[in-house]
C-alpha positions as CSV (number, residue, x, y, z in Angstrom):
1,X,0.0,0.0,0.0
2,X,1.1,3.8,-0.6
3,X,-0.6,7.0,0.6
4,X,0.2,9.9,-1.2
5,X,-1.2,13.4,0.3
6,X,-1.6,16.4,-0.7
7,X,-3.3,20.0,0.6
8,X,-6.3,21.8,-0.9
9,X,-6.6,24.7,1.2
10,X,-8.5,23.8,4.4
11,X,-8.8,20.0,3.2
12,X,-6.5,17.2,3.4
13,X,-6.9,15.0,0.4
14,X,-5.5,11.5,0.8
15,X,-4.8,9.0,-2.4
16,X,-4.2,5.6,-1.1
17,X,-3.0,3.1,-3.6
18,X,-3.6,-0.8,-3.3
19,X,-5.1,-3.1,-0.4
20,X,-6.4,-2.0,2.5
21,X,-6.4,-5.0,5.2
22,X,-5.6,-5.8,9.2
23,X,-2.0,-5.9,7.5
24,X,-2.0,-2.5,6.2
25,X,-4.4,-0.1,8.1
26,X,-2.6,0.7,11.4
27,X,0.0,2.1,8.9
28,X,-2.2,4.2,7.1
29,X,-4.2,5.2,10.2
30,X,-0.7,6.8,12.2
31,X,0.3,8.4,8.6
32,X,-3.0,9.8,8.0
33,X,-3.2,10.7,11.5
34,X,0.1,12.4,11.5
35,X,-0.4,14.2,8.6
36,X,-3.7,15.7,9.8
37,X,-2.1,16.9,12.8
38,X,0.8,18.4,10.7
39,X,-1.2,20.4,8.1
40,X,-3.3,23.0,9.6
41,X,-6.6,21.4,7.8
42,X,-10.1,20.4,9.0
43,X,-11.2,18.6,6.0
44,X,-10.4,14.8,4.8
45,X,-10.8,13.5,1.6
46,X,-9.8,9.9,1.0
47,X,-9.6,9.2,-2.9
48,X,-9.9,5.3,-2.8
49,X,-9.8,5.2,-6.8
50,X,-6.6,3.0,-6.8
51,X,-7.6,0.5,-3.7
52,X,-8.1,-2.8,-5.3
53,X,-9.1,-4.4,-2.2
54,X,-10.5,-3.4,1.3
55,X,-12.0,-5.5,3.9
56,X,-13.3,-3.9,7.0
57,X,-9.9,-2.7,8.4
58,X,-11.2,-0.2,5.9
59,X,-14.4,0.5,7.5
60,X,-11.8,1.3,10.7
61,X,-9.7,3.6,8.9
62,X,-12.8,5.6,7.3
63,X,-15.1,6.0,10.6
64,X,-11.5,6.6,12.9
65,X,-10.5,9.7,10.3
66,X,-14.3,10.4,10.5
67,X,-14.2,11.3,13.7
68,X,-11.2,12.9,14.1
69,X,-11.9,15.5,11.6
70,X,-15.7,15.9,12.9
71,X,-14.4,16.7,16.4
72,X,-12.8,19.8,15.1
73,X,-15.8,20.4,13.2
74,X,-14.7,19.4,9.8
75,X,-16.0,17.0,7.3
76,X,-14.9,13.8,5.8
77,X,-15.4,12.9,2.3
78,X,-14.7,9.7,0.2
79,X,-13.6,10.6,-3.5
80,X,-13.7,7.4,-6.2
81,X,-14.0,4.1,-5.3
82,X,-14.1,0.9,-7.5
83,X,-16.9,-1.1,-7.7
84,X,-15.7,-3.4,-5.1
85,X,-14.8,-1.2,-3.0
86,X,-18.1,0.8,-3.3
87,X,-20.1,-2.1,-2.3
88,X,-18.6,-2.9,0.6
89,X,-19.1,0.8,1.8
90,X,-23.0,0.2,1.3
91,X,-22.9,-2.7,3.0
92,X,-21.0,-1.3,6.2
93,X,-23.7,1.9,5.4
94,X,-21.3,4.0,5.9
95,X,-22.5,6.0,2.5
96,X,-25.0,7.2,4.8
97,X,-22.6,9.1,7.0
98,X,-20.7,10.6,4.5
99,X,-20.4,12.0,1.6
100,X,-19.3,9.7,-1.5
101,X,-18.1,10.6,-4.7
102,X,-18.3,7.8,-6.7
């Protein structure tokens, strides 16, 4: 897996590339987390367009970030994902809690 990030004004925008597992999402949580803290932002957006696999050390990552940006009152947003992906984000109904660009 690889995280890329890069700043849009008040937003964060995260590109994660490859799987996201129990393997891989306690490293992409403390960069994520890191980076958030670093970057005077309030806003996350997780581009998920080149994830070809998630499982629901996913669903972690996503509602963790969630919560850290809503308790300084910003938003989160999730920005492409694949089919697969998308599906198991309905399924978790975590489309309901945020907004998805798919």
């Amino acid at each position: 897996m690889d995280i890329s990030f890069k700043r849009d004004r008040n937003t964060l925008v995260v590109l994660i590339e490859g799987e996201i597992d129990h393997h891989t999402s306690k490293d992409a949580r403390d960069r994520i987390d890191s980076k958030f803290i670093m970057e005077p932002v309030k806003n996350i957006i997780i581009d998920l367009s080149k994830v070809s696999f998630m499982d629901s050390s996913g669903i972690g990552l996503i509602t963790g970030r969630l919560k850290k940006a809503s308790s300084i009152g910003g938003t989160l947003a999730i920005k492409k994902p694949s089919k697969e992906v998308l599906r198991i984000l309905k399924m978790s109904k975590i489309d309901s809690m945020i907004e998805l660009d798919a």
